[in-house]
PDB file with one MODEL, atoms N, CA, C and O in Angstrom:
MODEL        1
ATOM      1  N   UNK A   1      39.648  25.814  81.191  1.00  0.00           N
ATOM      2  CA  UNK A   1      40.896  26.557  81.211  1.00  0.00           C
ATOM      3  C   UNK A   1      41.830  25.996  82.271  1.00  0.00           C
ATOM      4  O   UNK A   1      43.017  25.979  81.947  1.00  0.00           O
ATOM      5  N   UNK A   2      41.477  25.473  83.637  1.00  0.00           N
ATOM      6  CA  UNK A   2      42.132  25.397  84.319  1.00  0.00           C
ATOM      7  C   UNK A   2      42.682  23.824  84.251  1.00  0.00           C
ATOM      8  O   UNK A   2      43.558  23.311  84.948  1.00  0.00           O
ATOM      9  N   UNK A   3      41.935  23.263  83.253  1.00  0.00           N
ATOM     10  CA  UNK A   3      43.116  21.893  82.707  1.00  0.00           C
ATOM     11  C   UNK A   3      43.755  21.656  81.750  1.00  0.00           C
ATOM     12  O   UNK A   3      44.169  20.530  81.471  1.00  0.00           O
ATOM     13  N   UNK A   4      43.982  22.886  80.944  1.00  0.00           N
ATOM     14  CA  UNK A   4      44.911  23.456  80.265  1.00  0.00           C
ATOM     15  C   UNK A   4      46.362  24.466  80.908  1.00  0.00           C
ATOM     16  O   UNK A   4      47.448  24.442  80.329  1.00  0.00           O
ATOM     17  N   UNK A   5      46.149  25.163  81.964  1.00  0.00           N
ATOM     18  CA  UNK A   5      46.648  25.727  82.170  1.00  0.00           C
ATOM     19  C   UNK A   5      48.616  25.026  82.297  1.00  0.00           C
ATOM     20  O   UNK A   5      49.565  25.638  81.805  1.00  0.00           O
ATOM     21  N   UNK A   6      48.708  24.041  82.859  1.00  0.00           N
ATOM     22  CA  UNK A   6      50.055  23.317  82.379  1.00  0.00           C
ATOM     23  C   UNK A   6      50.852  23.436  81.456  1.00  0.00           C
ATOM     24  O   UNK A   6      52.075  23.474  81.590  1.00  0.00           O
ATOM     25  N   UNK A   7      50.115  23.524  80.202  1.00  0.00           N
ATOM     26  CA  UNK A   7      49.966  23.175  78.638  1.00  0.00           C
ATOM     27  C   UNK A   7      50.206  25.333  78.268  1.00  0.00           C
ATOM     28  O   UNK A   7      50.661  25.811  77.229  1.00  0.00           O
ATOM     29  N   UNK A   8      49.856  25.904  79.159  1.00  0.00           N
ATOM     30  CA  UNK A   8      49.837  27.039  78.854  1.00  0.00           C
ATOM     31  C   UNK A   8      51.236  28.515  79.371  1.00  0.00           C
ATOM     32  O   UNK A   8      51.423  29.619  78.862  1.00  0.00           O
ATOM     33  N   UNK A   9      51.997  27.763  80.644  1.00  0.00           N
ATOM     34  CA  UNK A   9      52.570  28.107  80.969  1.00  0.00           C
ATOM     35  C   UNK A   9      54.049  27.264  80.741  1.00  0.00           C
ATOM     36  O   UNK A   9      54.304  26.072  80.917  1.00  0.00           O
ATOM     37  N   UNK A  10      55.151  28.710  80.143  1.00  0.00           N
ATOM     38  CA  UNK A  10      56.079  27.705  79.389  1.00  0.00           C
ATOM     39  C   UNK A  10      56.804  26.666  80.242  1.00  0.00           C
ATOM     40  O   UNK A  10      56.156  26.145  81.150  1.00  0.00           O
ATOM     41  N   UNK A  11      58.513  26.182  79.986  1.00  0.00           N
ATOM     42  CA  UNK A  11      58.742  25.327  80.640  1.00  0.00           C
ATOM     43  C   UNK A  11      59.742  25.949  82.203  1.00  0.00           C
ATOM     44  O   UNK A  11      59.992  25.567  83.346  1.00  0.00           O
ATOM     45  N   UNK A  12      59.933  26.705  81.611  1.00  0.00           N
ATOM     46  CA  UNK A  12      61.153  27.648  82.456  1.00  0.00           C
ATOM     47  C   UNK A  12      60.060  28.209  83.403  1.00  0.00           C
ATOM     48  O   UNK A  12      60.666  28.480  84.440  1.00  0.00           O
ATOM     49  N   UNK A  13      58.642  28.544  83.575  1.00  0.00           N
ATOM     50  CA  UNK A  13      57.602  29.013  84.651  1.00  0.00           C
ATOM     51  C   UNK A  13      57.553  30.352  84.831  1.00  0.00           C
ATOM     52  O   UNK A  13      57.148  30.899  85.856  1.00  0.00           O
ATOM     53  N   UNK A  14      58.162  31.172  83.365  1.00  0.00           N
ATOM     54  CA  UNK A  14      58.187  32.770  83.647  1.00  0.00           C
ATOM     55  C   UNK A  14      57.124  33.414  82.390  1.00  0.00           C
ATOM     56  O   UNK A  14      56.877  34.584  82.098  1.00  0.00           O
ATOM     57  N   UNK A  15      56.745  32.428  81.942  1.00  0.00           N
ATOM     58  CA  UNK A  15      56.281  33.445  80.523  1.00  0.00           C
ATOM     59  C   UNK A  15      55.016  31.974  79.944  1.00  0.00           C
ATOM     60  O   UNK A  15      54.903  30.949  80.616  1.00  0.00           O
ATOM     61  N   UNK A  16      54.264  32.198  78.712  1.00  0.00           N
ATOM     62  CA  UNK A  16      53.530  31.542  78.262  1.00  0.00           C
ATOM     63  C   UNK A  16      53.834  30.968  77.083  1.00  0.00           C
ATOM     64  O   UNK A  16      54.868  31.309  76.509  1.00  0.00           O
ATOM     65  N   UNK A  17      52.974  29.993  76.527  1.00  0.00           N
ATOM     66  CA  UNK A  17      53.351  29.102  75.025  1.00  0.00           C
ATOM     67  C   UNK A  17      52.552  29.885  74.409  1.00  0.00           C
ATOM     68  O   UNK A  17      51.653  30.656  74.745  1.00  0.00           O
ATOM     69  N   UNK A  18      53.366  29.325  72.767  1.00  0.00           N
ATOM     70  CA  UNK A  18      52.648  29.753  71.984  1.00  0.00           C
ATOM     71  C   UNK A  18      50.786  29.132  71.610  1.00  0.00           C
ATOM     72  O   UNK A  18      50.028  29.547  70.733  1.00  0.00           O
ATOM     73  N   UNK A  19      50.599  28.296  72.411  1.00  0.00           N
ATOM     74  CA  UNK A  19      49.083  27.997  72.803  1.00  0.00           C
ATOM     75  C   UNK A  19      48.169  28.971  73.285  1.00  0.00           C
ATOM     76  O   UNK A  19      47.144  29.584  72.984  1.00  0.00           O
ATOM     77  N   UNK A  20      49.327  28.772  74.495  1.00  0.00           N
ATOM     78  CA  UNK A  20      48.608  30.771  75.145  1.00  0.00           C
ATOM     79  C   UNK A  20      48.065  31.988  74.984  1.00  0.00           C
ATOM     80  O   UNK A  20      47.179  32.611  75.570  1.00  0.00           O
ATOM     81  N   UNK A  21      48.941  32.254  73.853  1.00  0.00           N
ATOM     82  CA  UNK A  21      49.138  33.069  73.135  1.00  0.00           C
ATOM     83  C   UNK A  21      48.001  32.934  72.138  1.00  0.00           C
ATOM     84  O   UNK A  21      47.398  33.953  71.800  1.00  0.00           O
ATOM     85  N   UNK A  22      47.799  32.224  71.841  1.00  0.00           N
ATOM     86  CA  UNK A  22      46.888  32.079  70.532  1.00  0.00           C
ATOM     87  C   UNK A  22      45.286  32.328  70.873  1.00  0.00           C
ATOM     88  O   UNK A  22      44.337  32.892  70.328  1.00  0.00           O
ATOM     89  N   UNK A  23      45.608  31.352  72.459  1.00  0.00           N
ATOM     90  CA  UNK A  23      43.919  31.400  72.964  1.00  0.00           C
ATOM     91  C   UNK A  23      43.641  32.503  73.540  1.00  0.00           C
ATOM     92  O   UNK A  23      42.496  32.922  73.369  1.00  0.00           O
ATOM     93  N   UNK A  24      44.406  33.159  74.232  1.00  0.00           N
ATOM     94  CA  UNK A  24      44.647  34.185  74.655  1.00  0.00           C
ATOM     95  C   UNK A  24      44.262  35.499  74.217  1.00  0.00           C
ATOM     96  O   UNK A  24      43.614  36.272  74.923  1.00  0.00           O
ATOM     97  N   UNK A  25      44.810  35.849  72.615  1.00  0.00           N
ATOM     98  CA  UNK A  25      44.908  37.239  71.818  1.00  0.00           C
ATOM     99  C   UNK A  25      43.202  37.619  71.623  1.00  0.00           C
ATOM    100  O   UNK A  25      42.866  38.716  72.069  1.00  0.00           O
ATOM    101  N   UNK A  26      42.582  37.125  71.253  1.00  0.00           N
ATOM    102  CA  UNK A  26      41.571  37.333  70.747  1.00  0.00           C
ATOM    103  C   UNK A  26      40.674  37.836  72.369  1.00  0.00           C
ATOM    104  O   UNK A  26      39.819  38.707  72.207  1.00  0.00           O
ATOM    105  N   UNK A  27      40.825  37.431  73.494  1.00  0.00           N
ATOM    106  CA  UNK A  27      40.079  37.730  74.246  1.00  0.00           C
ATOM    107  C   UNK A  27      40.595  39.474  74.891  1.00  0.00           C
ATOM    108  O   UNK A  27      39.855  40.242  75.506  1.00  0.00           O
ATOM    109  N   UNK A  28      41.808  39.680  74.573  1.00  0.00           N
ATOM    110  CA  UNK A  28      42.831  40.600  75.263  1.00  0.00           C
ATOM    111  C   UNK A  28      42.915  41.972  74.000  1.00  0.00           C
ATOM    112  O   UNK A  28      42.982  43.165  74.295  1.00  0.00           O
ATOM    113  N   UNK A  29      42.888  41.382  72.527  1.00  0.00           N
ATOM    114  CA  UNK A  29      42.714  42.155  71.750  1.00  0.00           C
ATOM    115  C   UNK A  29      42.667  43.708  71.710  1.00  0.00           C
ATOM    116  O   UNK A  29      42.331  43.841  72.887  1.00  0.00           O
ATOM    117  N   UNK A  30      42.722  44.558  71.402  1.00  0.00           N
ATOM    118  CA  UNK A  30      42.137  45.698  71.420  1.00  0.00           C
ATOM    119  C   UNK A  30      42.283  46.925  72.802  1.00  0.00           C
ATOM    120  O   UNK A  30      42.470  46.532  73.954  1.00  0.00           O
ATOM    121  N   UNK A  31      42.168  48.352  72.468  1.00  0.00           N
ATOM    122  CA  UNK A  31      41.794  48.567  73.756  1.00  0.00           C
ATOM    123  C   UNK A  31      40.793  49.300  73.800  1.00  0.00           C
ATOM    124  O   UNK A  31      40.200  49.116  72.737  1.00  0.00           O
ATOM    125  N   UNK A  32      40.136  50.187  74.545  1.00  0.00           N
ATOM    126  CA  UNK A  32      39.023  51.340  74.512  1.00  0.00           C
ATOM    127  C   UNK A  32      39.449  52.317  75.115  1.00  0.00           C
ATOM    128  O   UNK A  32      39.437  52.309  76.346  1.00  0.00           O
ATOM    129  N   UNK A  33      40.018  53.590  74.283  1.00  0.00           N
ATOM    130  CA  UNK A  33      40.363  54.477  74.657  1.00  0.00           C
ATOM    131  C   UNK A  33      39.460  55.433  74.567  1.00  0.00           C
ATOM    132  O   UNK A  33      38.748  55.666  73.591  1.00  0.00           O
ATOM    133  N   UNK A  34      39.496  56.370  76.265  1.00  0.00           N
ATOM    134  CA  UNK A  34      38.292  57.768  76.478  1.00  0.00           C
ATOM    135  C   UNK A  34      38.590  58.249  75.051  1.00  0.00           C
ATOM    136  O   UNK A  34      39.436  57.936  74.213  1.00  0.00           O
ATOM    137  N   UNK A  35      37.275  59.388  75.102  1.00  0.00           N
ATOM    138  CA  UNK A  35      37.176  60.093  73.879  1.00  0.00           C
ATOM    139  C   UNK A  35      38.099  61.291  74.810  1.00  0.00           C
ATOM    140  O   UNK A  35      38.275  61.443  76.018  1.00  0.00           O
ATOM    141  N   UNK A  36      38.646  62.145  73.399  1.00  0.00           N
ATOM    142  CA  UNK A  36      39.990  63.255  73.794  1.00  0.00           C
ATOM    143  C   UNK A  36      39.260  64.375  73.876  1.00  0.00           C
ATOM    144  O   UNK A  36      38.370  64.313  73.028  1.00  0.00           O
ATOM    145  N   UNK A  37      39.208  65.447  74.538  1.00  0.00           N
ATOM    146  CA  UNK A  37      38.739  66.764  74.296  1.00  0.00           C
ATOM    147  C   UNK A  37      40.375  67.713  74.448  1.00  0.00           C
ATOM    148  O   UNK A  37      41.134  67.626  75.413  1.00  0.00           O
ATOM    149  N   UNK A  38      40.603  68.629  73.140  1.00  0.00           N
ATOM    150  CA  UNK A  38      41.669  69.715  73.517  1.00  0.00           C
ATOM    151  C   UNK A  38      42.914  68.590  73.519  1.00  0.00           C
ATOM    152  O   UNK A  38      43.931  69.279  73.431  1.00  0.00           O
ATOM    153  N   UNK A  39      43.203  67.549  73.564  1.00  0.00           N
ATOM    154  CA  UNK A  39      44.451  66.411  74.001  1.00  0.00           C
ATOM    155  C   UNK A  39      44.211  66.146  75.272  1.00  0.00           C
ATOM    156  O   UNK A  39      45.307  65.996  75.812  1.00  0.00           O
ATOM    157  N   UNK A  40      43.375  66.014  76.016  1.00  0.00           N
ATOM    158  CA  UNK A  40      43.414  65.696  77.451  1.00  0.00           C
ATOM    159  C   UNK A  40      41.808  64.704  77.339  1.00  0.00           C
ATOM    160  O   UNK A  40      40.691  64.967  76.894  1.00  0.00           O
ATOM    161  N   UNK A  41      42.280  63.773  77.841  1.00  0.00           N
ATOM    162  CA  UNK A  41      41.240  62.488  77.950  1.00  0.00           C
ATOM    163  C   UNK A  41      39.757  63.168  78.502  1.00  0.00           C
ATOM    164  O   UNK A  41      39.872  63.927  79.465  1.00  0.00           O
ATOM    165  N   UNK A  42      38.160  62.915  77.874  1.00  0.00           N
ATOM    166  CA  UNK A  42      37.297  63.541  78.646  1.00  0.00           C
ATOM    167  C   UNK A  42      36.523  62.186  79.342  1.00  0.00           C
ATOM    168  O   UNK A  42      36.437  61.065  78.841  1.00  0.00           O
ATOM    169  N   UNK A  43      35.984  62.649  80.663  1.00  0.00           N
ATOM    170  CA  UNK A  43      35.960  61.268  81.271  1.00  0.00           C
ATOM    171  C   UNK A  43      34.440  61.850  81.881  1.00  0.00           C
ATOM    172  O   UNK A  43      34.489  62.955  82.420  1.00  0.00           O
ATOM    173  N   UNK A  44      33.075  61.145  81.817  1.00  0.00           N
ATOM    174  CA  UNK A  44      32.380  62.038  82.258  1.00  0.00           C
ATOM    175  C   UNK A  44      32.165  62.455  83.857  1.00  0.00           C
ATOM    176  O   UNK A  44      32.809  61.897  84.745  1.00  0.00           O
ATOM    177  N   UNK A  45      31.271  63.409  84.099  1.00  0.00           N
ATOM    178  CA  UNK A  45      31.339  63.808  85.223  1.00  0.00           C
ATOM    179  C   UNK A  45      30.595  63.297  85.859  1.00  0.00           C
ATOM    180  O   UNK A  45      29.549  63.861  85.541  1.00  0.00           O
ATOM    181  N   UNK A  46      30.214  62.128  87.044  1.00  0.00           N
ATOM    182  CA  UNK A  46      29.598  62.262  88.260  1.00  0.00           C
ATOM    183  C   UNK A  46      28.758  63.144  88.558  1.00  0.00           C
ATOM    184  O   UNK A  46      29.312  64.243  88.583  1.00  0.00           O
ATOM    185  N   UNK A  47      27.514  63.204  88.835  1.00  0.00           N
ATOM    186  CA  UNK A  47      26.160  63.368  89.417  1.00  0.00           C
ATOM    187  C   UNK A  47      26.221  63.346  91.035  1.00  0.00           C
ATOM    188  O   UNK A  47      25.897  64.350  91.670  1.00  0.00           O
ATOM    189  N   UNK A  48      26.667  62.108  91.701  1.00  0.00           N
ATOM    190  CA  UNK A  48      27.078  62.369  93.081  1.00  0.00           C
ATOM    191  C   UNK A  48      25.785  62.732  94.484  1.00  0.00           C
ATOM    192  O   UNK A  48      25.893  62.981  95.685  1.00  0.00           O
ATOM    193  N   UNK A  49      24.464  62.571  93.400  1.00  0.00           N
ATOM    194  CA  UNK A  49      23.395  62.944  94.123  1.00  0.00           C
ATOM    195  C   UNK A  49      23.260  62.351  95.715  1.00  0.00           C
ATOM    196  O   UNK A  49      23.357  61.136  95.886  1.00  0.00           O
ATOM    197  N   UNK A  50      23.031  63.259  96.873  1.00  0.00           N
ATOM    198  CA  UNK A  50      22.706  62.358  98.325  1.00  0.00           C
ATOM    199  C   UNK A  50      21.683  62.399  97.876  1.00  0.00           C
ATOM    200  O   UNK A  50      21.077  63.168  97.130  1.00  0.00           O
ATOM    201  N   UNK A  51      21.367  60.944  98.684  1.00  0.00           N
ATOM    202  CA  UNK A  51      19.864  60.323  99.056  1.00  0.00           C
ATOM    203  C   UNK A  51      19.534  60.433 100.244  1.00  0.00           C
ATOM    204  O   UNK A  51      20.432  60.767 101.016  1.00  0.00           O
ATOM    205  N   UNK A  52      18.127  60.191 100.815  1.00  0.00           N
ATOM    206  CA  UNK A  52      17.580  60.166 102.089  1.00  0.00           C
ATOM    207  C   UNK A  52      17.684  58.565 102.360  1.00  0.00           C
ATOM    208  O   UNK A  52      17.401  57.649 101.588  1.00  0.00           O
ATOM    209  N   UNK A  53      18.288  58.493 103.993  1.00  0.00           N
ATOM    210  CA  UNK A  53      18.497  57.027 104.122  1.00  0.00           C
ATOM    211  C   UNK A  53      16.983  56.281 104.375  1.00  0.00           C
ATOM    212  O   UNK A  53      15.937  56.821 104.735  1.00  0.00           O
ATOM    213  N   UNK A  54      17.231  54.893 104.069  1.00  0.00           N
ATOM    214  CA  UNK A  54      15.740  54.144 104.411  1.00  0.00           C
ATOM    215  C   UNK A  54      16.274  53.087 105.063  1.00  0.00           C
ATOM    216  O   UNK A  54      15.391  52.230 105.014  1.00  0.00           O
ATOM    217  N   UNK A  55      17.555  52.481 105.864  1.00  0.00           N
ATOM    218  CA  UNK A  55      17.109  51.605 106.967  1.00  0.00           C
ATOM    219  C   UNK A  55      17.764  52.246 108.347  1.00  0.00           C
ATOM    220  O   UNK A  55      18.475  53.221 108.591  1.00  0.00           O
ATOM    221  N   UNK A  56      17.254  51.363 108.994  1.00  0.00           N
ATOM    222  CA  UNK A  56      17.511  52.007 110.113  1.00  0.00           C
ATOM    223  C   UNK A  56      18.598  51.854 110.288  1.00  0.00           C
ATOM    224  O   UNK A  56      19.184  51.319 109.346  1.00  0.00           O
ATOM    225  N   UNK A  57      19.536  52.254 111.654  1.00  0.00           N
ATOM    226  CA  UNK A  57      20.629  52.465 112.279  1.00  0.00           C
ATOM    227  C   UNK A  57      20.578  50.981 112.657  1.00  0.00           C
ATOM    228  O   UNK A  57      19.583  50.285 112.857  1.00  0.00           O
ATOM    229  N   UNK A  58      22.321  50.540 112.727  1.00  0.00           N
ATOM    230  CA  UNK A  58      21.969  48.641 113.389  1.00  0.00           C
ATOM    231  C   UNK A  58      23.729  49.003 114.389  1.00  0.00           C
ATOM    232  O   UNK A  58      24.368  50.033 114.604  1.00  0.00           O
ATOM    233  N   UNK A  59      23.870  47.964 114.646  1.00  0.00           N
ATOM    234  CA  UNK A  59      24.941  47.970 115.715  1.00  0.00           C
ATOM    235  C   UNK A  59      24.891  46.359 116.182  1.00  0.00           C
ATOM    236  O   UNK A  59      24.045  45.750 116.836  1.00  0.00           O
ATOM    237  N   UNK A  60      26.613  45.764 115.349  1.00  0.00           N
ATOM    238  CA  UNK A  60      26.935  44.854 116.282  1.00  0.00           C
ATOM    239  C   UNK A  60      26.888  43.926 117.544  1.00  0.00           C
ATOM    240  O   UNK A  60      27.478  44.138 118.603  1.00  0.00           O
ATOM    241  N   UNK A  61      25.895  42.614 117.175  1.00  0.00           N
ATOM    242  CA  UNK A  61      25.841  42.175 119.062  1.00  0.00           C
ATOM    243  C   UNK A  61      26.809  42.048 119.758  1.00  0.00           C
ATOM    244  O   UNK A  61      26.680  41.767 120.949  1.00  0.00           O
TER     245      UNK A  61
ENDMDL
END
């Protein structure tokens, strides 16, 4: 990719070719949207469990 990249960015240096574009779509494709509950996105909830620590305390020489 990165010896293409020349070849990928147009000539003016603000936007991409239609190369870009092409190699591009298929990786960018699509999106994954949360599942909806009621119209409001449901996102699950966190568990959040504390643990008991296992190393010791350390401090900077």
């Amino acid at each position: 990719m990165a010896n293409n990249a020349p070849f990928f960015i147009s000539k003016d240096g603000f936007g991409i070719t239609h190369e870009a574009r092409k190699y591009l779509l298929p990786l960018i494709a699509g999106e994954d949207y949360p599942p909806y509950e009621n119209g409001l996105p449901h996102y699950p909830k966190l568990q959040n469990k504390l643990i008991t620590k296992r190393c010791k305390q350390w401090a900077l020489p």
